[in-house]
Structure formats: structure tokens, C-alpha cells
C-alpha positions, 0 to 999 in steps of 0.5 A: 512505436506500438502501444505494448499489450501489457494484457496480452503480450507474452510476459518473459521473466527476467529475475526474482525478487528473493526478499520477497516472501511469495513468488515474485519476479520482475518480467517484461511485456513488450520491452514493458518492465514489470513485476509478476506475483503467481499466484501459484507461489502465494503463501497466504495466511491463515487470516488473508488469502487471495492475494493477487485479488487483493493487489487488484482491488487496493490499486482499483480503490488507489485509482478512485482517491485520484492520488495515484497511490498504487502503481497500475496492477491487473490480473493477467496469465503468465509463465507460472499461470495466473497472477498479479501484474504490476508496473516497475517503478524506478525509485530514487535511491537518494531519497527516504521517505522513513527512517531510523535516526538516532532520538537526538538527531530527529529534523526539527521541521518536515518529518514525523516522529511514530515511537522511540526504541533501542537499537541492537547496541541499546541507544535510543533510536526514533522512527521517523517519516517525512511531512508530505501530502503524497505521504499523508495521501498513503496513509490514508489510503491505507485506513482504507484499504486496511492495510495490514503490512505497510512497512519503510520498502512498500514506500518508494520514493519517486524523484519527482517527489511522488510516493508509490505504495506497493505490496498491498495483498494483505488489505481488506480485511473484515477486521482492523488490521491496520499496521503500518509506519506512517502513525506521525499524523495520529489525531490530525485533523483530514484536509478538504483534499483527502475528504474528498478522496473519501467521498469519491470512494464512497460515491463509487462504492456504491456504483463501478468501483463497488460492482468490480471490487464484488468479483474480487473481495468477498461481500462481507469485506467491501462492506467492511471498506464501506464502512471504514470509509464511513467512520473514517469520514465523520471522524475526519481525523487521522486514527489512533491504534486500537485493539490489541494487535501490533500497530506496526509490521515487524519488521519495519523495513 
């Protein structure tokens, strides 16, 4: 059977995603499945724009931690011309990495608690993550990149255990802007493996990873990443929030 020519091939669009908010479509390439944001149909904010390249560089930084974080994603033409190319993940629909529950029935054991609140009939509820190292992996990842909008649905859990992260075009970010629903492991100290995930992209910022990230990302933002690298690593321990931005996406899921 031939290799598909995922940067080549002709990109046919078989559906939409209608709860996205920018332009996204799920599309084949060579019997490939994948999903394709033009950026023609990007709505960027007022404080990010370029959201396709921001897409590239988060699974660039995903590929040098080694935790394959974020699926693979390139820029290549499509129908709507340029735009974010990322390989469809089949998650498993029986499996919950976040969730809601109600504060009296938090699992005693292999989940994280991040904040109590009420819920629409004014019962206590708690948000919860599970314990995992594929998870731990993304929210370390994510200090990294910054990621702005980490939410339940950008976790798709994977039958044979793994943890993708997806949406990642608000990253980067010069500023803190980190907002996401994996805060349970606040003020735990990093393992030898996520250390290491650090320094791998501290080495590579300064060679490969560093020169392909400049024709994506400003100067002013991969000096930001390698300096969030830096605190991240001589602190050596999950953060807690700062500043007066919310610490979680609304909505969460």
C-alpha cells in the first residue's frame, strides 16, 4: 500500500465541526483522516493571532518533550487555502479524563481535586482530573507553551491509556496567560522525566527547535518560551496562578 502524501495529496473536506469556534473541518488525504482549520476562517483575538502557526509550534515543542502530546500538525493548502492540518484522533468515548462530580462523591484515590462550585440547582460540585503521568506530561507541556485555553474537550483520552492535547492556537504568549483545568498537581514537586522533558527543550531552543519556531512565533514570544522554561526549571515544581486573569477557560468543557 502507498505512503499517503499527507503534504501533498489533495485535502477533500468531509465535515464541519460546528462547535468550534474558527473554521474547522475534518477532511481526508489519501484515505488519511484529518482535521483542517484555514486560516482564512481564523477569528484571532485581540491578544493572539496567527493561530494555525501557533498550532505548528505547540506540536513542534510537544515533539521535543518526547511525550507525544499533541498529535502531528503541519501547514499545508487546502480547499479554503492555507491552513492548520492535524491528524483525527479516535478517542475513546468511555473514558474521562476531567470531570464534574458532585463534592461528596470525589474518588478517594487516582484523581485530583482543582476548585469547588455550585452547579445550575445550587449543589456543591468539584472539578476533578485524573492522576496520570500522560496527563501530568500535558500540563507540563502546557506551563510551557502557555496555553491559554486548556479545557475537559482538548483532553482526548485514548483507549490504550494515552492523553492528546488538542486546540493549541492560543499559546505562546509573551505574557502569562495560562489558563487551563489540570491545577490539581499545584505545588508538586516535577519528576526526573518531566525535568528532563524540560531540558530537552531548553537544549533544542537554543539549536533546531529554536530556528523553526523563529518563522512561526515572533522573537519577543520564543524568548518568552525560553524563559518560561527556565523558571519552570529551577522552580522544579508545578505552579500556582498568578495575576489577575482567570486561572480556568470558561467554559471548561
Amino acid at each position: 500500500m502507498p505512503t499517503p502524501d499527507l503534504l501533498h495529496g489533495e485535502l477533500h473536506l468531509t465535515g464541519r465541526i460546528d462547535t468550534a469556534s474558527n473554521a474547522t473541518f475534518l477532511a481526508s488525504i489519501d484515505g488519511v483522516a484529518v482535521v483542517y482549520k484555514p486560516v482564512a476562517g481564523e477569528h484571532p483575538l485581540w491578544d493572539f493571532a496567527g493561530l494555525a502557526n501557533r498550532e505548528v509550534a505547540a506540536y513542534l515543542v510537544s515533539q521535543v518533550f518526547g511525550w507525544n502530546v499533541v498529535p502531528r500538525t503541519w501547514l499545508r493548502d487546502g480547499p479554503m487555502g492555507e491552513g492548520m492540518v492535524q491528524l483525527w484522533q479516535d478517542a475513546d468515548p468511555a473514558q474521562t479524563a476531567v470531570d464534574i462530580v458532585a463534592a461528596e462523591a470525589v474518588p478517594d484515590t487516582g484523581w485530583r481535586h482543582v476548585f469547588d462550585g455550585r452547579d445550575e440547582n445550587e449543589r456543591m460540585v468539584t472539578l476533578i482530573h485524573e492522576d496520570t503521568a500522560p496527563l501530568r506530561r500535558m500540563a507540563v507541556f502546557d506551563i510551557v507553551v502557555n496555553n491559554a485555553d486548556r479545557k475537559g474537550d482538548h483532553i482526548l483520552p485514548m483507549p490504550d491509556g494515552h492523553r492528546h492535547g488538542v486546540d493549541h492556537g492560543l499559546t505562546f504568549h509573551t505574557d502569562h496567560k495560562l489558563r487551563t483545568v489540570l491545577w490539581g498537581w499545584l505545588g508538586d514537586a516535577l519528576t526526573t522525566d518531566e525535568l528532563d522533558g524540560v531540558d530537552r527543550v531548553i537544549a533544542e531552543l537554543n539549536g533546531a527547535l529554536g530556528d523553526t519556531l523563529a518563522g512561526l512565533l515572533s522573537a519577543g514570544e520564543v524568548d518568552a518560551l525560553a524563559e518560561r522554561c527556565d523558571r519552570l526549571r529551577s522552580a522544579a515544581r508545578f505552579p500556582a496562578p498568578s495575576g489577575d486573569m482567570p486561572a480556568v477557560p470558561w467554559p471548561l468543557f
